[in-house]
N, CA and C of each residue as an Amber inpcrd file, in Angstrom:
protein
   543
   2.7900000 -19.9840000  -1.0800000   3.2590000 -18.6210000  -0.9290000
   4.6920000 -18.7030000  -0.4020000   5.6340000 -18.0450000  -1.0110000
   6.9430000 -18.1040000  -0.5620000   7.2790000 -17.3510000   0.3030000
   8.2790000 -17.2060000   1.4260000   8.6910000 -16.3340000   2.5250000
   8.7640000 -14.9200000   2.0730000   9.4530000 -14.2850000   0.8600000
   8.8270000 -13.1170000   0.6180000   8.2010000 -12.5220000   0.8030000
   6.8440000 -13.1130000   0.0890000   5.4980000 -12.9880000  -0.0700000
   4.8430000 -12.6090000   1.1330000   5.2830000 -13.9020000   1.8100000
   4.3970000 -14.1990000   3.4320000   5.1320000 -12.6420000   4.4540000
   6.0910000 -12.3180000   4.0940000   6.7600000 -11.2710000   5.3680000
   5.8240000 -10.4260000   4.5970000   5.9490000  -9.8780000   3.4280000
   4.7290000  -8.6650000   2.8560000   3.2480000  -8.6680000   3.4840000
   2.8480000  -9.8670000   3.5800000   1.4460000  -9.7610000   4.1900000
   1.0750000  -9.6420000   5.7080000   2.4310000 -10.3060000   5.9540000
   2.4790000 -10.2530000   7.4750000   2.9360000  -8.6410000   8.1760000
   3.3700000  -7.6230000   7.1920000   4.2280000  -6.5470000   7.5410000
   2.7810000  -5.5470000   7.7400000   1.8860000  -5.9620000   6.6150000
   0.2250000  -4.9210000   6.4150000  -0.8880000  -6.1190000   6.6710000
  -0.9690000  -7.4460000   6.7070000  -2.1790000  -7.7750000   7.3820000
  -2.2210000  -8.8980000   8.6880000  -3.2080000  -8.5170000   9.2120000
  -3.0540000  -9.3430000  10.6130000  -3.2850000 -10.9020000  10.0540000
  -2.2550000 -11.9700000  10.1380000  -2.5060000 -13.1310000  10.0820000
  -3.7600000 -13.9120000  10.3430000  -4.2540000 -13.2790000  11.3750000
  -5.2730000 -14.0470000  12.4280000  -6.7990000 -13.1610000  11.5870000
  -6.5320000 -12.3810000  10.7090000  -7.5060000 -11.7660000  10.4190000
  -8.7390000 -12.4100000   9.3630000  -9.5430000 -12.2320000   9.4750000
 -10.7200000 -12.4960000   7.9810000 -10.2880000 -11.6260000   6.8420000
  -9.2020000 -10.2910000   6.3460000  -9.0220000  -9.6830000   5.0950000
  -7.8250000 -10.4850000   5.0250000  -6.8400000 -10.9050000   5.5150000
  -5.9500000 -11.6500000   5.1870000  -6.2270000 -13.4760000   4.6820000
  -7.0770000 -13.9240000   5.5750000  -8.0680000 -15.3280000   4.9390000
  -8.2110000 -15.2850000   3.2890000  -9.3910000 -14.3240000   3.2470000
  -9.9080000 -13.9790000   2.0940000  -8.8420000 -13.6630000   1.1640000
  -8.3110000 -12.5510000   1.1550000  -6.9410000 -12.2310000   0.2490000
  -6.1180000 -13.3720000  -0.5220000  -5.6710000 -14.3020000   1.0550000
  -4.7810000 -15.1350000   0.5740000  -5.1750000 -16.3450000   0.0370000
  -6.8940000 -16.8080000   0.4940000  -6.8570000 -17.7880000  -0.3860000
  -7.2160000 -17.2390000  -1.8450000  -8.0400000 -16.6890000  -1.5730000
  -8.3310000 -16.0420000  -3.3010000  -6.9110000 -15.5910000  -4.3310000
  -6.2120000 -15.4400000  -3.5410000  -5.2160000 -14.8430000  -4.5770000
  -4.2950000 -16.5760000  -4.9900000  -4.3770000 -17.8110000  -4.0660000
  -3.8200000 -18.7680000  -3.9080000  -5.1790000 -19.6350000  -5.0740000
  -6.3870000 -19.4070000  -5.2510000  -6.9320000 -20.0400000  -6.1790000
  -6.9020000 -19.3010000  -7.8270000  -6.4030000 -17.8440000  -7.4220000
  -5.8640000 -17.2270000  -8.4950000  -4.9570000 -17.6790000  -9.5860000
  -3.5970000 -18.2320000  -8.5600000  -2.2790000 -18.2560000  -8.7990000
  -2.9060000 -20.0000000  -9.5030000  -3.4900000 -20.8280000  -9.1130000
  -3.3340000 -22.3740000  -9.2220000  -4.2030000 -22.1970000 -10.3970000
  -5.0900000 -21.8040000 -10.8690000  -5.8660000 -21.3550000 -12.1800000
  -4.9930000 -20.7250000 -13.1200000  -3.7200000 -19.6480000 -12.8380000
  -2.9350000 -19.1140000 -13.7150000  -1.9460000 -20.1570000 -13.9830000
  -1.0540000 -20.1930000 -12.9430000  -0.1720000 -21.1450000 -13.4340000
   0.2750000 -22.2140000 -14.3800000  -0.5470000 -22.6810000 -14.9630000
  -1.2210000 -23.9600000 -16.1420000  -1.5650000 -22.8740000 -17.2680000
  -1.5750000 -21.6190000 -17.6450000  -2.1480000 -21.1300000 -18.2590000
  -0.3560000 -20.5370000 -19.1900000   0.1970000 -19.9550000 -17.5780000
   1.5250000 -19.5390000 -17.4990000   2.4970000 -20.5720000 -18.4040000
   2.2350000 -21.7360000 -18.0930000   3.0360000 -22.9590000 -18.6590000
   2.8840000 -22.8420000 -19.8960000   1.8940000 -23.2390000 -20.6370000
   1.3830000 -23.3120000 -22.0010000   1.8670000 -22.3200000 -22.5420000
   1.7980000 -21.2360000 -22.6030000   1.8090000 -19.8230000 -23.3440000
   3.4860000 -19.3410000 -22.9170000   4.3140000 -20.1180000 -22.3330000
   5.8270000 -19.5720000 -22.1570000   6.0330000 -18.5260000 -21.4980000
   5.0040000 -18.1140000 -20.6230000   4.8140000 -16.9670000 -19.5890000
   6.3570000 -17.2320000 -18.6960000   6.6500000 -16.1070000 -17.6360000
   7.1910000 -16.3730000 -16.9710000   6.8180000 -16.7760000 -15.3430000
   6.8770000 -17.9720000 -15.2720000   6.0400000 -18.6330000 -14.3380000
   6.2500000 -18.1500000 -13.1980000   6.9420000 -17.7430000 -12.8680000
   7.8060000 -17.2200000 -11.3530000   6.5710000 -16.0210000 -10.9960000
   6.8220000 -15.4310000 -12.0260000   6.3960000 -13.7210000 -12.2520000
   4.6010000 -14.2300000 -11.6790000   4.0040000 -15.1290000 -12.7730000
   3.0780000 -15.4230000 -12.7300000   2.1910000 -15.6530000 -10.9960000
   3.4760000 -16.4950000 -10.4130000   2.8320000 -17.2860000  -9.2480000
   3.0730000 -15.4830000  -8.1350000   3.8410000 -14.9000000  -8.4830000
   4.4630000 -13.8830000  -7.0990000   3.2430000 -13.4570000  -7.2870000
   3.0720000 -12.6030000  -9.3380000   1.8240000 -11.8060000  -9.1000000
   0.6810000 -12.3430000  -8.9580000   0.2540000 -13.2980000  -8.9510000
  -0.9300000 -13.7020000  -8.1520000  -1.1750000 -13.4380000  -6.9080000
  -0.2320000 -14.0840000  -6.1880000  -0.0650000 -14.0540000  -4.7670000
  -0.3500000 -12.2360000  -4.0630000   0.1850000 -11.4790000  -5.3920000
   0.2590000  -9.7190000  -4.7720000  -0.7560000  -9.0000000  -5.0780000
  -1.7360000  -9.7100000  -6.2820000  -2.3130000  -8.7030000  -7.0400000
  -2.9860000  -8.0570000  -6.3550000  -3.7820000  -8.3040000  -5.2020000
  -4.9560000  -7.8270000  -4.2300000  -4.2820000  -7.3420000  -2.7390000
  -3.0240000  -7.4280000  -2.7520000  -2.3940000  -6.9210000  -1.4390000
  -2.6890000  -5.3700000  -1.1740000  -3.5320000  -4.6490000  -2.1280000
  -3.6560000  -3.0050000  -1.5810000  -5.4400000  -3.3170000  -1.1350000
  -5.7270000  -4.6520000  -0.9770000  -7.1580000  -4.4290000  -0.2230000
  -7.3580000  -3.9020000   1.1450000  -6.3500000  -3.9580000   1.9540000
  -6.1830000  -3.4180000   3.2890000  -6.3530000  -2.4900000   3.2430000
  -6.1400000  -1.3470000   2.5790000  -6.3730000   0.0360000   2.4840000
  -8.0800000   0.7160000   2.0960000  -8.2410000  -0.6210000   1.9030000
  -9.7170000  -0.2500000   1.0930000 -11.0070000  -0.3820000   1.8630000
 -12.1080000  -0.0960000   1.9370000 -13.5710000   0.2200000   2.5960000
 -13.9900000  -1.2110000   2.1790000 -13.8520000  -2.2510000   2.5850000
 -14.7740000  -3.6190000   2.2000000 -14.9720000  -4.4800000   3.3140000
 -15.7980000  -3.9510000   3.9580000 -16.0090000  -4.7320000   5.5570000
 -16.1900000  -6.2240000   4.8180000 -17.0650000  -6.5420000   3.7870000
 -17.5290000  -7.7530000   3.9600000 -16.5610000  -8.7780000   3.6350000
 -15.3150000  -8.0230000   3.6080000 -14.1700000  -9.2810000   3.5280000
 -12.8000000  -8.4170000   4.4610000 -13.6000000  -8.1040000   5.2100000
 -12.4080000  -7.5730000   6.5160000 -11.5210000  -6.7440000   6.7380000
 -11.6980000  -6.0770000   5.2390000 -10.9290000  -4.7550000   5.3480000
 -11.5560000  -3.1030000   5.6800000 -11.0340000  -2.4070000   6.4430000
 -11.5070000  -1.5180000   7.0440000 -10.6400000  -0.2170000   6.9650000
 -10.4280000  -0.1050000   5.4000000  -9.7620000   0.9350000   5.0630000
 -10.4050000   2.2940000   4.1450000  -9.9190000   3.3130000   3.9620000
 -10.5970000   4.4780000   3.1600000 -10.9220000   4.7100000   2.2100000
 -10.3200000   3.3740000   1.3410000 -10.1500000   4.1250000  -0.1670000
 -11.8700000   3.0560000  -0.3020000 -11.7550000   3.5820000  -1.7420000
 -13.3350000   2.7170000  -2.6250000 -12.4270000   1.4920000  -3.2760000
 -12.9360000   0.5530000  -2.7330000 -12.4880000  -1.0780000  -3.0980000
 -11.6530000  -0.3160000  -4.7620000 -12.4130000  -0.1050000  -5.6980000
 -11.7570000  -0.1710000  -7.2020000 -10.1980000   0.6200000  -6.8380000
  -9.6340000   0.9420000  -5.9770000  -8.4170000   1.2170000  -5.5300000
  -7.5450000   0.7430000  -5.1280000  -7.9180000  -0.7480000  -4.9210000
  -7.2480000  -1.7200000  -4.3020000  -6.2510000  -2.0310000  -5.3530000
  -6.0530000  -1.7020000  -6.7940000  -5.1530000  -2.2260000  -7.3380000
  -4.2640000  -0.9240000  -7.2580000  -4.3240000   0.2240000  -7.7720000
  -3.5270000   1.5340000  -6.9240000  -2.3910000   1.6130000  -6.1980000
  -3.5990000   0.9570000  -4.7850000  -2.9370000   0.9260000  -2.9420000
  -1.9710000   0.1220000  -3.3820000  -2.2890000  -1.5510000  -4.1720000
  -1.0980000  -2.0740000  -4.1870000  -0.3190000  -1.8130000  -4.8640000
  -0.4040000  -1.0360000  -5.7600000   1.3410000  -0.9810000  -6.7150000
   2.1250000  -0.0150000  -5.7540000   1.0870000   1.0540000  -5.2410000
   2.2450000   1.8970000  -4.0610000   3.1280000   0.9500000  -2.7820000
   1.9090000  -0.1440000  -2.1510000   2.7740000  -0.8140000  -1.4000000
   3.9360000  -1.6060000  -2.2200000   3.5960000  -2.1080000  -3.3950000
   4.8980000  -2.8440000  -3.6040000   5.7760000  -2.2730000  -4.4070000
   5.8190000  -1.0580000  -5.0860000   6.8590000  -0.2990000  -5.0970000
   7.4480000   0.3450000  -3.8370000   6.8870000   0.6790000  -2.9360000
   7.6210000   1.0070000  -1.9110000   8.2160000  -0.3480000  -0.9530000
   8.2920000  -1.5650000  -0.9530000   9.0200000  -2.7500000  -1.1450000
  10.0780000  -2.5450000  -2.0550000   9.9900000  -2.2130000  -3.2030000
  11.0730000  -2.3550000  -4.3150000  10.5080000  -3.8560000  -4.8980000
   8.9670000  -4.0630000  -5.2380000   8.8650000  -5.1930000  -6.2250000
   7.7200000  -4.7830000  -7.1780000   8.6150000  -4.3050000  -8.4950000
   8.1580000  -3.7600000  -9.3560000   7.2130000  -4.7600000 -10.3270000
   7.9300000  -5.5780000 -10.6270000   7.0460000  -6.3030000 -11.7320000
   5.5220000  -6.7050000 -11.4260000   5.7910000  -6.3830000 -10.2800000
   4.2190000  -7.3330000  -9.4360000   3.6180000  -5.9880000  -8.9480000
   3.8300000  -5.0300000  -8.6890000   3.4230000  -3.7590000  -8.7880000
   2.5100000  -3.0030000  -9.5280000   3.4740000  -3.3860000 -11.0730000
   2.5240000  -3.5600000 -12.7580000   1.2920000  -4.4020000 -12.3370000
   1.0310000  -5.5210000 -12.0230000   0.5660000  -6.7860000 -12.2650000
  -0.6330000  -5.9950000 -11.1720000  -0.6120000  -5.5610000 -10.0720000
  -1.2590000  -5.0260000  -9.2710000  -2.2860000  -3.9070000  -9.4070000
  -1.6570000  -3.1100000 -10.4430000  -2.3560000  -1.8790000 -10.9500000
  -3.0750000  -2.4060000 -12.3050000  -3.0350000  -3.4710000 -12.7270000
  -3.5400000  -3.7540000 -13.8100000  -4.8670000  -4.7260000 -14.0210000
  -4.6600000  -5.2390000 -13.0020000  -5.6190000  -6.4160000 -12.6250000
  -6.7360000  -6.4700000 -12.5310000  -7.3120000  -4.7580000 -12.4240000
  -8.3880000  -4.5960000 -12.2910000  -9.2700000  -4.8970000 -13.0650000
 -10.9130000  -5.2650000 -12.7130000 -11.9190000  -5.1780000 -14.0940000
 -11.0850000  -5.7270000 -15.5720000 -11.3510000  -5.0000000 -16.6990000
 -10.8040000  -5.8750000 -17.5020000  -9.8510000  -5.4690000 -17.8300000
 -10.3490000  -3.7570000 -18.4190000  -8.9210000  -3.3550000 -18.6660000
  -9.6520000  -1.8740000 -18.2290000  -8.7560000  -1.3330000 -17.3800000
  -8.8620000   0.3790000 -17.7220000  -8.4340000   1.2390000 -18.1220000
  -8.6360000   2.0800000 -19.3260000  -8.0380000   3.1240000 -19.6060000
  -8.0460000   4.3710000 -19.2350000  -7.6820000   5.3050000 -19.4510000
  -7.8870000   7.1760000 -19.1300000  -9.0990000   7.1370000 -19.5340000
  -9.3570000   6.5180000 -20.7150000 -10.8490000   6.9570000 -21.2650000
 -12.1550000   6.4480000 -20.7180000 -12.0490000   5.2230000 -20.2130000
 -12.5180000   4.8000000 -18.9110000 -12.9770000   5.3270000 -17.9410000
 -11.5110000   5.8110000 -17.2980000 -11.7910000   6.4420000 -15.8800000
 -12.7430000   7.4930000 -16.2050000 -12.3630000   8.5740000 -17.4560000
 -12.7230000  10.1900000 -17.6830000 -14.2580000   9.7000000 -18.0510000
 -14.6580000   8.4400000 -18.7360000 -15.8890000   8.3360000 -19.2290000
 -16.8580000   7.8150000 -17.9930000 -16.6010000   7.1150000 -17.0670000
 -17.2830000   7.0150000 -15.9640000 -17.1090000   7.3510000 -14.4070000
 -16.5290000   8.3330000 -14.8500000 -16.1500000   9.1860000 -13.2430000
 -15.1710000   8.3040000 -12.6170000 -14.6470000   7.4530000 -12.8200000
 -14.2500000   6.3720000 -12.0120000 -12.7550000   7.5230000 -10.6060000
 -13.1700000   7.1750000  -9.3600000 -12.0020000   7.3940000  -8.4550000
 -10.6410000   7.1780000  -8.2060000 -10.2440000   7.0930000  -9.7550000
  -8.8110000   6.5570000 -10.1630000  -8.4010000   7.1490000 -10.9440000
  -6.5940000   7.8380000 -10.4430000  -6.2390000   8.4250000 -11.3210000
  -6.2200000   8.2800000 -12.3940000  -5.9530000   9.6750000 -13.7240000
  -6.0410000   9.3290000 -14.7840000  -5.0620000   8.9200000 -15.5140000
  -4.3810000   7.2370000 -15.9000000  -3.1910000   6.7120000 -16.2080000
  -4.2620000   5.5650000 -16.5120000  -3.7210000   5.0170000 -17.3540000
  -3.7240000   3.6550000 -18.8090000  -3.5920000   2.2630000 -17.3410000
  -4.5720000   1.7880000 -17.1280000  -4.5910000   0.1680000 -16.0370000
  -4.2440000  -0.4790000 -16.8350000  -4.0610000  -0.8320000 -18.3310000
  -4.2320000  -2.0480000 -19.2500000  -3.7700000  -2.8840000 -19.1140000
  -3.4490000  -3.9220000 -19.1200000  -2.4280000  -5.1650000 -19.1480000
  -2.1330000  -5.3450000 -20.2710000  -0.5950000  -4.9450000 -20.0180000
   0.3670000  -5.6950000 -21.6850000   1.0050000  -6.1640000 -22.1180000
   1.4750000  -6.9380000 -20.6170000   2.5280000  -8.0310000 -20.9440000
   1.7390000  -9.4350000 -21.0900000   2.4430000 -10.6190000 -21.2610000
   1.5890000 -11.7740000 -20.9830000   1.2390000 -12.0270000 -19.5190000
   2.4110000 -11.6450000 -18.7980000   1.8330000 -12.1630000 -17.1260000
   0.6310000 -11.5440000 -16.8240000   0.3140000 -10.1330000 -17.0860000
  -0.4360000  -9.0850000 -16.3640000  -1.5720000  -9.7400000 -17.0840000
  -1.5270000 -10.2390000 -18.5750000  -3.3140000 -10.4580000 -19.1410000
  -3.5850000 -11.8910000 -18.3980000  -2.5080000 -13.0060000 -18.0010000
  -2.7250000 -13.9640000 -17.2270000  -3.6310000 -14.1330000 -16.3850000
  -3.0600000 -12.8250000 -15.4450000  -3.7670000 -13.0850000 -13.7180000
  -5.0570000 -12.3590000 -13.8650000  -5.1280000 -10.9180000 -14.7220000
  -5.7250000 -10.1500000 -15.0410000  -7.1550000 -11.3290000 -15.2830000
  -7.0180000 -12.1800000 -16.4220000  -8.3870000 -13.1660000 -16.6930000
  -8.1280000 -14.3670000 -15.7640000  -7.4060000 -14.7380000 -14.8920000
  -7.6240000 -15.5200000 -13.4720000  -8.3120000 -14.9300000 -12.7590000
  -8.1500000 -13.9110000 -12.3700000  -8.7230000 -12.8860000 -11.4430000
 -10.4240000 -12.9000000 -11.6260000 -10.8330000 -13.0130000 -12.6050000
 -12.2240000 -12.8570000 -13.3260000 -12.7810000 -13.9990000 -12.6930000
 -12.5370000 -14.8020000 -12.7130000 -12.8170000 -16.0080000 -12.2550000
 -12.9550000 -16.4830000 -11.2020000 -12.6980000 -15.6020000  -9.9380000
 -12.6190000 -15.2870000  -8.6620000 -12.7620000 -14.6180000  -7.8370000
 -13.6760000 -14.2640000  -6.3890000 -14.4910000 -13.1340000  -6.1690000
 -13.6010000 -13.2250000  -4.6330000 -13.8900000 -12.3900000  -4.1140000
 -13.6630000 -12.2980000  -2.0820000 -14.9930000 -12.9470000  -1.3260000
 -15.8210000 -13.4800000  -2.5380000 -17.1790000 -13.7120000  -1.6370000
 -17.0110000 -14.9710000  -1.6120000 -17.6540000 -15.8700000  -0.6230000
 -17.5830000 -17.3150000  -0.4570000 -17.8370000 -18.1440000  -1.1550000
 -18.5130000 -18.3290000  -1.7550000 -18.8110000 -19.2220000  -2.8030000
 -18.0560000 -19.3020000  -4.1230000 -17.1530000 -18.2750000  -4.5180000
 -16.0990000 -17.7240000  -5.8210000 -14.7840000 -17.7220000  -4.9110000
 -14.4330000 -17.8950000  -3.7690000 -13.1330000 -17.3620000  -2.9510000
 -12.2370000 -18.7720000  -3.3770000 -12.3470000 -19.9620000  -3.5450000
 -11.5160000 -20.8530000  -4.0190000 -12.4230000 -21.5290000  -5.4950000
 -13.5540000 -21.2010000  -5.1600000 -14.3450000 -22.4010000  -6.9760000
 -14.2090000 -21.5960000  -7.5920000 -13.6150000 -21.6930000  -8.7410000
 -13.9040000 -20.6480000  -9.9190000 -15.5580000 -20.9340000 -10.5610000
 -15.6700000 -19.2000000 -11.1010000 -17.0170000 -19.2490000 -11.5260000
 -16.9050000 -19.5700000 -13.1760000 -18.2630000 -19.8860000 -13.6520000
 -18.8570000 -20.3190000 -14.3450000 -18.5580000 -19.8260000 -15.3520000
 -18.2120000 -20.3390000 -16.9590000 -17.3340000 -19.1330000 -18.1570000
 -18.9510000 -17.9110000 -18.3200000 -20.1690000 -18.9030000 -18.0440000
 -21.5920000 -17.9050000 -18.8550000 -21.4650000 -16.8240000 -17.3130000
 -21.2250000 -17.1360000 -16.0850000 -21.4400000 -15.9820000 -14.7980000
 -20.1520000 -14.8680000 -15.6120000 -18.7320000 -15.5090000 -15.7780000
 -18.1060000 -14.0640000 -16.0130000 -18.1720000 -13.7210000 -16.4830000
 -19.1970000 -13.8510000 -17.6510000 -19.1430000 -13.2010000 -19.3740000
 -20.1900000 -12.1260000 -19.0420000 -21.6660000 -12.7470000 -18.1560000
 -22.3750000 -12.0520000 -17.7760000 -21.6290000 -10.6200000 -17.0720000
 -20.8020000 -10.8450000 -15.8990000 -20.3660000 -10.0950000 -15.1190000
 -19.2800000  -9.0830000 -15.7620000 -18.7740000  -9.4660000 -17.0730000
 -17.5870000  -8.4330000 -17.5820000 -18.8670000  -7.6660000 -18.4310000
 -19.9690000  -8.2870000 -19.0390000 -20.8830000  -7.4510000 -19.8600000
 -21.4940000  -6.1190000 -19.5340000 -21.0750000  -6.4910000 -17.8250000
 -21.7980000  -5.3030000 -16.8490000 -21.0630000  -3.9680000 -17.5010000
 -19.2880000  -4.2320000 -18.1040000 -18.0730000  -2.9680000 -18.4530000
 -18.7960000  -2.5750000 -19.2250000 -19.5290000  -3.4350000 -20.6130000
 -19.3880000  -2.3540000 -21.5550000 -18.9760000  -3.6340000 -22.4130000
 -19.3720000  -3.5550000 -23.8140000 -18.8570000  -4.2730000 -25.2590000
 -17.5120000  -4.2500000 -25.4390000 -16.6620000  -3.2620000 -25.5210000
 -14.7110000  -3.2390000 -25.3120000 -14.3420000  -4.3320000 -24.2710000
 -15.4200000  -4.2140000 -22.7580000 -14.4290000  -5.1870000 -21.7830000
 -14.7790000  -6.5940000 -22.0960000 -16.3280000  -6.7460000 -22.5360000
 -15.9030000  -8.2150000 -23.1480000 -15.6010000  -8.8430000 -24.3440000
 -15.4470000  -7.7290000 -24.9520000 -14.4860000  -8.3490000 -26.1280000
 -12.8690000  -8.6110000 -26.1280000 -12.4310000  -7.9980000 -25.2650000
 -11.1100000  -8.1800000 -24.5550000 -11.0450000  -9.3870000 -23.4590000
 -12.0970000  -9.7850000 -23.0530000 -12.3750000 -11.0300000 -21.8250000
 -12.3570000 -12.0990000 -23.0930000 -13.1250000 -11.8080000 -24.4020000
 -13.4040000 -13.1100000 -25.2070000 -12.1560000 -14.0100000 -25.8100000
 -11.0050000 -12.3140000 -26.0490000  -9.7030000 -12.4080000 -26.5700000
  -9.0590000 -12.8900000 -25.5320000  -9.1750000 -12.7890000 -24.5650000
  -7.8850000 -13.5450000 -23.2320000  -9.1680000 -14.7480000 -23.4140000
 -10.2660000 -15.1300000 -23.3150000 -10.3610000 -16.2330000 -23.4770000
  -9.9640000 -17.4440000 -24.2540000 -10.0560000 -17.0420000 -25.2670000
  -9.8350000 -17.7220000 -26.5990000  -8.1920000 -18.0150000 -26.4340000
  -7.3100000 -17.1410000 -25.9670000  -6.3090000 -17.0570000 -25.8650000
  -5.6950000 -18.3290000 -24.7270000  -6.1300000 -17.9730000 -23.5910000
  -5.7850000 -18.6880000 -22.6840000  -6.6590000 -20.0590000 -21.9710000
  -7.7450000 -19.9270000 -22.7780000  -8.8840000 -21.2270000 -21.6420000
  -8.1850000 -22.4350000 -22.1440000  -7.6050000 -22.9900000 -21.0610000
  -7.1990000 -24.7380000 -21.0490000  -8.7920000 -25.5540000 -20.7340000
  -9.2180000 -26.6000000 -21.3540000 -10.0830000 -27.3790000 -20.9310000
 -10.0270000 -28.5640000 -20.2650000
């Protein structure tokens, strides 16, 4: 994590804390799973490693005791909270990367089709960085056992099947796309 990075987390989470633990390694087994992915495909690697490091920085704001955050919103907001914190930083690209990251992909039609607590605006990922971290992310939970091992390709296929036929056919396409062996 570069000094940037580290003053951002240090500005909204307590160092010494369990939501900052969790956050940062998960987003640090994020980034080391993307990165190699970033290489291959001519991504921009920089972009790649920051937005890893940011994608989950609006969890502080969010209701998820069981990984130490003790905030208002409903966890699926955590990508939201963060594009507001890091546009109000002035770091846009990772902002995108933040609001996008979520689940697989969300659309308006999404939100409007399952009530979802998120405004109504297009989550999708459409650059290469954002579908990067976006299917790193999949691969990685806040819970202990997923917080640095990535899970299993048959657990996330199971777990994106939970969206709906669109989200894993879009998980199959970033697969196919990006799985290094």
């Amino acid at each position: 994590m570069n000094t940037r990075i580290q003053k951002i987390f240090e500005k909204y989470y307590n160092t010494h804390s369990k939501a900052y633990h969790y956050v940062t390694l998960h987003s640090k087994a994020v980034c080391d799973f993307c990165i190699p992915i970033a290489h291959a495909h001519g991504a921009e690697v920089s972009l790649v490693e920051s937005g890893s490091f940011l994608h989950d920085i609006g969890a502080i704001f969010c209701d998820a005791p069981s990984m130490g955050c003790f905030g208002t919103r409903p966890y699926i907001q955590h990508g939201v909270e963060g594009q507001k914190l890091l546009e109000q930083e002035g770091i846009f690209y990772e902002a995108k990367i933040a609001l996008t990251h979520v689940g697989v992909s969300i659309s308006v039609q999404d939100i409007i089709d399952q009530n979802l607590p998120l405004p109504q605006q297009d989550m999708t990922p459409t650059t290469l960085e954002e579908k990067i971290i976006a299917y790193g992310d999949l691969f990685f939970s806040k819970r202990p056992a997923y917080l640095t091992t990535p899970k299993s390709i048959e657990r996330v296929r199971y777990e994106v099947s939970r969206y709906g036929i669109r989200a894993r056919e879009i998980f199959e396409t970033w697969h196919e796309q990006f799985y290094i062996p």
